[in-house]
C-alpha positions in Angstrom: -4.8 -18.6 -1.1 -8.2 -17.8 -3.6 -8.4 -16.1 -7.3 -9.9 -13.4 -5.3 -6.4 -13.1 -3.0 -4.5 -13.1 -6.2 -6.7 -10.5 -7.9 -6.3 -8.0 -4.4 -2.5 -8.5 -4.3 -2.1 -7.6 -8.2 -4.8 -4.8 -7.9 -2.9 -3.1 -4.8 0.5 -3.7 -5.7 -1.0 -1.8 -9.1 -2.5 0.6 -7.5 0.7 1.1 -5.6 3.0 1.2 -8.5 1.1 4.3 -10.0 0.8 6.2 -7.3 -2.7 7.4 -7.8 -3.8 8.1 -4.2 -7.7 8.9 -5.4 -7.7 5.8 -7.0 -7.5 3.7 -3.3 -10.7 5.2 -2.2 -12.2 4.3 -5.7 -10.9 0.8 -5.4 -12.1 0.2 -2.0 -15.4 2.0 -2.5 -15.8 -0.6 -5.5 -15.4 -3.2 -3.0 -18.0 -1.8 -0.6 -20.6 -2.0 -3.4 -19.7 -4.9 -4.5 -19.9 -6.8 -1.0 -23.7 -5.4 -0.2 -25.0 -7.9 -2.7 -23.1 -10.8 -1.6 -23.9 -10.3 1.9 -27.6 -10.2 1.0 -27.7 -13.4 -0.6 -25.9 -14.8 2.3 -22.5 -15.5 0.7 -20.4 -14.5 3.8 -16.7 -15.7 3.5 -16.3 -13.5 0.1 -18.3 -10.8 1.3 -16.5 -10.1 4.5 -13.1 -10.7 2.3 -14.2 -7.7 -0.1 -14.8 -5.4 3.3 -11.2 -6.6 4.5 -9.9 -5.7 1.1 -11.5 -1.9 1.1 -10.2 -1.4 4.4 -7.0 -2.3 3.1 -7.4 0.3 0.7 -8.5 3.1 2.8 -5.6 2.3 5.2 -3.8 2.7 2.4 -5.0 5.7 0.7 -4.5 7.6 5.2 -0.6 6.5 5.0 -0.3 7.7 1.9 -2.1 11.1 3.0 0.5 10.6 6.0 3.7 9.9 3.9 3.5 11.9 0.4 5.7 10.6 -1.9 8.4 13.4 -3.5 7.7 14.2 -6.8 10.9 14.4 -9.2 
């Protein structure tokens, strides 16, 4: 397992924690942007990585759509 594993698994489990549903498209959008670069200068492993991670967070962001959480 990389930094850049690491750094996903903190940012979602975050991101999970504070129940901020906007902020999964935000974070996977930020991983879009930041994988066009990278892909251009032909630096493929991390690149596809930050596209694996955005989808992770757009799934995440539809089951949370699909399962709201009850607010107390």
């Amino acid at each position: 397992m990389k930094v850049q594993d690491l750094i996903f698994f903190l940012v979602y489990i975050g991101l999970i924690v504070s129940r901020k549903r906007i902020w999964f498209v935000w974070a996977g959008l930020i991983c879009l942007m930041l994988a066009i670069p990278l892909f251009s200068f032909w630096i493929f492993f991390t690149a596809e990585r930050l596209t694996w991670y955005a989808a992770a967070f757009f799934l995440a962001y539809v089951i949370s759509l699909v399962w709201p959480h009850k607010v107390q």
